[in-house]
LOKE-503001 format. One record per residue (C-alpha): x, y, z; residue in one letter. Coordinates in steps of 0.2 Angstrom, whole numbers, padded with zeros to 4 digits, always signed. Example, Ala and Ser with C-alpha at 12.3 -4.5 7.8 and 13.67 -1.06 7.14 Angstrom:
+0062-0022+0039a
+0068-0005+0036s
This chain:
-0114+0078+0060x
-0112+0086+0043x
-0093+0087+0042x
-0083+0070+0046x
-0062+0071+0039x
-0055+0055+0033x
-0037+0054+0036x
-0024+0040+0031x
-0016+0037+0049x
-0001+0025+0042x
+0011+0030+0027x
-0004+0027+0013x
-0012+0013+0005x
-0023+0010+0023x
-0040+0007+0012x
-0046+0025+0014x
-0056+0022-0002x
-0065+0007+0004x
-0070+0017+0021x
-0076+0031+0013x
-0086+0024-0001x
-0093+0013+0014x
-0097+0030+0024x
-0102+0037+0006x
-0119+0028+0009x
-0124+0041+0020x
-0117+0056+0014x
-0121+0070+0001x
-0106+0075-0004x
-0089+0067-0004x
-0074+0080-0007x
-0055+0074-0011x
-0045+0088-0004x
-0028+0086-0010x
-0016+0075-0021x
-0018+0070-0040x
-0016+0054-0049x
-0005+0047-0039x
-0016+0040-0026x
-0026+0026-0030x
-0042+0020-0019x
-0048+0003-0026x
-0066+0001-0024x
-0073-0017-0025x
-0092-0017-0030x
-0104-0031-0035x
-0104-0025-0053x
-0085-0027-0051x
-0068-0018-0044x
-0064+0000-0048x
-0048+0010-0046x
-0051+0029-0044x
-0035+0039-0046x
-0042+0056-0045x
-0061+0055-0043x
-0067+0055-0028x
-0078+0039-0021x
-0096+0048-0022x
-0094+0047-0041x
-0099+0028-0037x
-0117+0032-0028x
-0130+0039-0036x
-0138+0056-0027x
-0120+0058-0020x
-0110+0072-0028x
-0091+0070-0031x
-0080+0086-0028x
-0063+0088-0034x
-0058+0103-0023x
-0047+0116-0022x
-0033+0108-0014x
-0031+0097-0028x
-0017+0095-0043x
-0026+0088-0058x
-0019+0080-0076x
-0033+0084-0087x
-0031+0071-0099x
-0032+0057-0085x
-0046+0065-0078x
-0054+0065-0095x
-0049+0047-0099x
-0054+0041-0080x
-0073+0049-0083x
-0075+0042-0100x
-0069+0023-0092x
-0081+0025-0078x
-0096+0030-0090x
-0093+0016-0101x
-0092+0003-0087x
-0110+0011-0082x
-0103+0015-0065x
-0103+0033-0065x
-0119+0034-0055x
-0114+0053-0044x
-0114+0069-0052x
-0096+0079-0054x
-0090+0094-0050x
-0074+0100-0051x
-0066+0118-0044x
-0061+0132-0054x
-0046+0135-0040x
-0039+0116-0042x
-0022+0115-0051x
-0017+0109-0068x
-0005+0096-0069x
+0004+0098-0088x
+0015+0087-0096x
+0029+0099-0091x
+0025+0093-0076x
+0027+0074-0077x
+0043+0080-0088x
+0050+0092-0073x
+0050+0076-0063x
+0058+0065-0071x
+0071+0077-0072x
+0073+0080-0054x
+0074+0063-0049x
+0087+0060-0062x
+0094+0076-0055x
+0091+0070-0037x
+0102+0054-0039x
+0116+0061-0050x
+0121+0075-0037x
+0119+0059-0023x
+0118+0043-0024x
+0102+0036-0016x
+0093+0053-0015x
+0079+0047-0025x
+0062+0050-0018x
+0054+0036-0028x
+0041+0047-0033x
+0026+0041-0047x
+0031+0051-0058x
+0017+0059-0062x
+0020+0077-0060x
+0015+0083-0044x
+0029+0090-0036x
+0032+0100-0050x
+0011+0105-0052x
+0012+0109-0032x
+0029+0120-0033x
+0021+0129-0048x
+0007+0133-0038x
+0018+0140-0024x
+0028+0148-0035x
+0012+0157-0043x
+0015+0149-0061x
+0002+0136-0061x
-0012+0134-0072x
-0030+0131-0063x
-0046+0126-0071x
-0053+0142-0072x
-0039+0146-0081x
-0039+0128-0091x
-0057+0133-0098x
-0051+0150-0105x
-0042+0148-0121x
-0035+0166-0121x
-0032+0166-0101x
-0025+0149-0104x
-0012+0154-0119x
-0006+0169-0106x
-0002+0157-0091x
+0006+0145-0102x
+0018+0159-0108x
+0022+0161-0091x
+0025+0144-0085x
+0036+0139-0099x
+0046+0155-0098x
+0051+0149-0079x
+0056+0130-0084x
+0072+0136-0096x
+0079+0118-0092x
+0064+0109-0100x
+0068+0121-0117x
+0065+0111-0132x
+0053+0097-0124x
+0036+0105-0128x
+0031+0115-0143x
+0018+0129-0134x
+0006+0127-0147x
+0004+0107-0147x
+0002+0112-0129x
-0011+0122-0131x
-0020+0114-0143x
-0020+0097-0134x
-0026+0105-0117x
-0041+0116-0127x
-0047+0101-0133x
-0048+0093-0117x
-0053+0106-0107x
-0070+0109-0118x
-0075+0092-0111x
-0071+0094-0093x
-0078+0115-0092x
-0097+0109-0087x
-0089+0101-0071x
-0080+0115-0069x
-0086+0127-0055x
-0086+0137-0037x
-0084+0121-0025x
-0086+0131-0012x
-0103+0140-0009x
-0110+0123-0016x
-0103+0115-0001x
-0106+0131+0013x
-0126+0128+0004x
-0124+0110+0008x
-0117+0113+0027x
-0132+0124+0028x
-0145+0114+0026x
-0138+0100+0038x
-0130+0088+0022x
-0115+0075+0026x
-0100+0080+0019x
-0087+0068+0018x
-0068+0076+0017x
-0059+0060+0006x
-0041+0062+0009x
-0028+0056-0002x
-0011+0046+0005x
-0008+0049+0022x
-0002+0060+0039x
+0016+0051+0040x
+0016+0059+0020x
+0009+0077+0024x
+0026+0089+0018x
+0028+0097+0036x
+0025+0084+0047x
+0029+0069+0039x
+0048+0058+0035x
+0053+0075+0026x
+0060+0074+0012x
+0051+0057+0008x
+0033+0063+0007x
+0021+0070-0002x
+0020+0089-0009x
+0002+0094+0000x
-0006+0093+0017x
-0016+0074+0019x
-0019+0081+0038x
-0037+0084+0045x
-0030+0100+0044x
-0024+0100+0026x
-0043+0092+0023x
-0049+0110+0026x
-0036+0121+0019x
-0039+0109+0002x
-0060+0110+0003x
-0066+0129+0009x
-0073+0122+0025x
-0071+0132+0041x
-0064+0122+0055x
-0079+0124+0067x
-0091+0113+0054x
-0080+0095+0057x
-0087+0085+0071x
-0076+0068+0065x
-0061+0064+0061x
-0057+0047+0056x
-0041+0038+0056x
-0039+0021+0044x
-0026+0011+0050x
-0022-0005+0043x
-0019-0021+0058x
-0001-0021+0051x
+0010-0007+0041x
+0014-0004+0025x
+0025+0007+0013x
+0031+0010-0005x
+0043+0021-0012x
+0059+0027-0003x
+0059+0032+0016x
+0063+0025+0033x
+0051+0011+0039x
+0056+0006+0057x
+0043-0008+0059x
+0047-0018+0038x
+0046-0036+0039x
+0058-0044+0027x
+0060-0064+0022x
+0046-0074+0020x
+0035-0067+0033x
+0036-0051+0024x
+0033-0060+0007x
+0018-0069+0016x
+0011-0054+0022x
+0012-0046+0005x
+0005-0060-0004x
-0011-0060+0007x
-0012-0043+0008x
-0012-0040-0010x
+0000-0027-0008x
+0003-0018-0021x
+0000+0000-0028x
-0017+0004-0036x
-0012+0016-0048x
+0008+0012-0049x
+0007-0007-0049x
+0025-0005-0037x
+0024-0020-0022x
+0023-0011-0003x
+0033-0015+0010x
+0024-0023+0023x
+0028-0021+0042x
+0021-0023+0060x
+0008-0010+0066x
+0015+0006+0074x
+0010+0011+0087x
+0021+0027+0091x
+0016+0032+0073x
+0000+0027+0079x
-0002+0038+0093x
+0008+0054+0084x
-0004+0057+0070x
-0019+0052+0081x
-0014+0068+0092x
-0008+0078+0076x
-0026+0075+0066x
-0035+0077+0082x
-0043+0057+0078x
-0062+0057+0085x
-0059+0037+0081x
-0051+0023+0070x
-0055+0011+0055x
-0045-0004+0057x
-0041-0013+0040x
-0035-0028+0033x
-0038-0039+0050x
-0040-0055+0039x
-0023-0053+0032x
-0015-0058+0048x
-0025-0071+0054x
-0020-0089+0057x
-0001-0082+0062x
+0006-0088+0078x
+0005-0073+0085x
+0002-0052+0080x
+0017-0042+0084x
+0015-0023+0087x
+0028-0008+0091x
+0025-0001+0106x
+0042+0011+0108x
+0057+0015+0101x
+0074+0017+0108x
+0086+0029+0100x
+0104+0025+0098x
+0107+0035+0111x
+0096+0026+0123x
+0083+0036+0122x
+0065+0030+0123x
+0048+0037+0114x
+0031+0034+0113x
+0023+0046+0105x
+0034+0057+0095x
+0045+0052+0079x
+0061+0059+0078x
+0059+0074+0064x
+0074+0068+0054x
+0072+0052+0042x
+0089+0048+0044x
+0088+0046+0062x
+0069+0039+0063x
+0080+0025+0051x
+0091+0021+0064x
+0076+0018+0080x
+0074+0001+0087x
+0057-0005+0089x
+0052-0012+0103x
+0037-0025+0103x
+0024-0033+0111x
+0017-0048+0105x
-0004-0049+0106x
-0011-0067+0103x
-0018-0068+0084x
-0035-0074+0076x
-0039-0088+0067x
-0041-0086+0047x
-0058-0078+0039x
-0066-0093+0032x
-0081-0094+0024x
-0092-0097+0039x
-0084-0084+0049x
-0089-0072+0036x
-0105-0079+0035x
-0107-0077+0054x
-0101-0059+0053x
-0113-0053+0041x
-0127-0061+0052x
-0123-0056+0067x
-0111-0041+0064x
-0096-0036+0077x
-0101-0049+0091x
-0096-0063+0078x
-0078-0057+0079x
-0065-0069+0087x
-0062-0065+0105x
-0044-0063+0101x
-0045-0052+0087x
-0059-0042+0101x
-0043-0040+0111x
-0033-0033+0100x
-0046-0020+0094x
-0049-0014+0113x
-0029-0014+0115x
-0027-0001+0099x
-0041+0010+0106x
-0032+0009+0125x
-0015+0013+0118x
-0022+0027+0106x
-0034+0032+0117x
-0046+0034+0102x
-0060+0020+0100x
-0058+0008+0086x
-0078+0014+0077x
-0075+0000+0061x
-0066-0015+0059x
-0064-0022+0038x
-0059-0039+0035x
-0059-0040+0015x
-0060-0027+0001x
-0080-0028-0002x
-0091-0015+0003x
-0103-0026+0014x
-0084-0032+0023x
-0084-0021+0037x
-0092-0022+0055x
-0097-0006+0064x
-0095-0007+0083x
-0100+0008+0090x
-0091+0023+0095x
-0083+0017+0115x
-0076+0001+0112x
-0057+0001+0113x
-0058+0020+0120x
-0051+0022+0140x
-0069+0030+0144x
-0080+0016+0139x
-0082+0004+0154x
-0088-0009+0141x
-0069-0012+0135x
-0066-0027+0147x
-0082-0036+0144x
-0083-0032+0124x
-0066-0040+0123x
-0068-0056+0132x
């Protein structure tokens, strides 16, 4: 099985990270596909936690190799600054490479987006998309726009010195923030530590494919994000799809035999956008607490809501899901009882299951409609104890329930369960329970 797609099924944050360092253990090469440093994946490890904002996880395993693909929008001095941290903290164990045709974020960039936000809520009030500021709108619309700067580019000082002209001759209304030769001076400095990562991605990979290697596609934020099929206008500026995954990586479509959804038990959301299933008050607070629930690489607290399940079921037939990682189970046990949405009504009367409306405006105004499934008790110390053991058959029969019911209602088998943030916290169950083929469901989940 040498290609397997990891996708974020919810609106990011799901612990994609922690699934695929976990599936990393078996892999050679691990591939982030898209995005920049504005998607963290924190990584808890017996030698301590790590927060990767644009490494991938194979950086974290030795005889894995780490690929910043094509797809990509890099800020060098991050990058830099994130290798050096890693290496001191002797937990750069992979080997690095980095593609020639990844973009550049600059620090005209992070400067264009402050502007446009600023831009955004002075022409209308509460236009803000609550961005992180870090420039990768602007870095993706340059590279649409044919103005970007890529590595290959980053690693040239005479190739570099002509793009630059260019892109600073398009940004007239950033005149006067950057001098052009600071610029250049602080990027050549920088890009002669990062050029021996720097490289075709990939033939590496097609060599890799060849010879029957796992490659992991590592996908940054998530499918209710991706900039066509997401809550337009309050996404991101690149594709987090399993299709996106291939566009952002070289590989042909016929290679990927997995695709894997991560889905947390409950929802979450930061940053501006409609959210049908928020919990507010001091359920929400609770469920925030417990979560941790706050960003990785922004430090901004999520909103936290109920599980989706019409979001559920869109991206699962939009990403073509081959089965589910279930996260964050612990977090809601001990509650009275586990509420999930199973349709919404429109203002209008109308009633979906599987289909969002397109517009955010109206997706806002949907009434969830719910059923409540029975909860767990809390993972306590022997209950973890027994899981480690004895591995999914020590899972409570209620929580058993409610993995069999995603799978049903998805009709995609839930493959891994997570119950904390440590590598060793996650049960593999095997790839029918939960799915509508398997005649195991009933019996598993008693």
């Amino acid at each position: 099985m040498p290609v397997i797609v990891i996708v974020g099924a919810q609106f990011g944050d799901e612990a994609k990270g922690k699934i695929t360092d976990y599936l990393a253990a078996n892999a050679e090469f691990v591939v982030r596909t898209g995005g920049g440093p504005n998607a963290g994946h924190t990584i808890d490890l017996p030698e301590g936690k790590v927060v990767l904002h644009q490494l991938p996880c194979g950086v974290l395993r030795q005889d894995v190799t780490a690929v910043c693909g094509p797809g990509m929008v890099l800020d060098p001095t991050a990058l830099d600054q994130e290798i050096r941290t890693l290496e001191e903290r002797r937990m750069f164990k992979g080997t690095l490479i980095i593609s020639e045709r990844a973009h550049a974020i600059l620090p005209t960039h992070i400067a264009e987006d402050a502007w446009e936000e600023k831009l955004r809520t002075a022409t209308h009030p509460g236009a803000e998309l609550g961005t992180t500021m870090r420039g990768i709108g602007p870095a993706y619309a340059d590279r649409y726009g044919r103005w970007g700067v890529r590595f290959g580019e980053l690693i040239r000082p005479a190739k570099l010195r002509q793009r630059l002209e260019l892109l600073l001759a398009s940004k007239p209304h950033l005149a006067g923030i950057l001098d052009p030769n600071q610029l250049q001076s602080d990027l050549g400095e920088v890009a002669g530590r990062l050029a021996p990562f720097v490289q075709p991605t990939e033939p590496t990979l097609w060599s890799a494919l060849a010879r029957k290697e796992t490659v992991l596609l590592e996908g940054a934020q998530s499918a209710l994000l991706d900039i066509d099929f997401g809550t337009y206008p309050y996404v991101t500026s690149h594709h987090p799809t399993s299709a996106g995954a291939l566009v952002g990586s070289g590989i042909p479509p016929f290679e990927v035999s997995e695709v894997v959804g991560v889905t947390k038990a409950y929802a979450t959301r930061v940053g501006a956008g409609p959210f049908p299933t928020e919990v507010g008050g001091d359920l929400g607070a609770y469920l925030q607490r417990e979560g941790g629930e706050r960003g990785a690489t922004t430090g901004r607290v999520r909103q936290v809501g109920w599980l989706d399940l019409v979001l559920l079921r869109y991206v699962t037939k939009l990403n073509g899901f081959t089965s589910l990682a279930l996260t964050k189970v612990d977090v809601l046990g001990g509650l009275d009882d586990v509420p999930v949405a199973v349709q919404y009504v429109t203002p209008e009367g109308q009633t979906l299951t599987d289909y969002p409306p397109a517009d955010a405006d109206d997706l806002a105004h949907v009434t969830p409609v719910y059923e409540k499934l029975p909860s767990w008790p809390k993972f306590n110390e022997r209950l973890v104890a027994r899981l480690r053991d004895e591995g999914a058959a020590a899972l409570p029969p209620t929580l058993k329930r409610f993995v069999a019911y995603i799978g049903q209602e998805t009709g995609v088998p839930v493959e891994w369960v997570s119950y904390g943030p440590r590598r060793e916290e996650t049960v593999w169950l095997g790839k029918t329970h939960g799915s509508p083929a398997a005649g195991s469901v009933t019996a598993w989940a008693q």
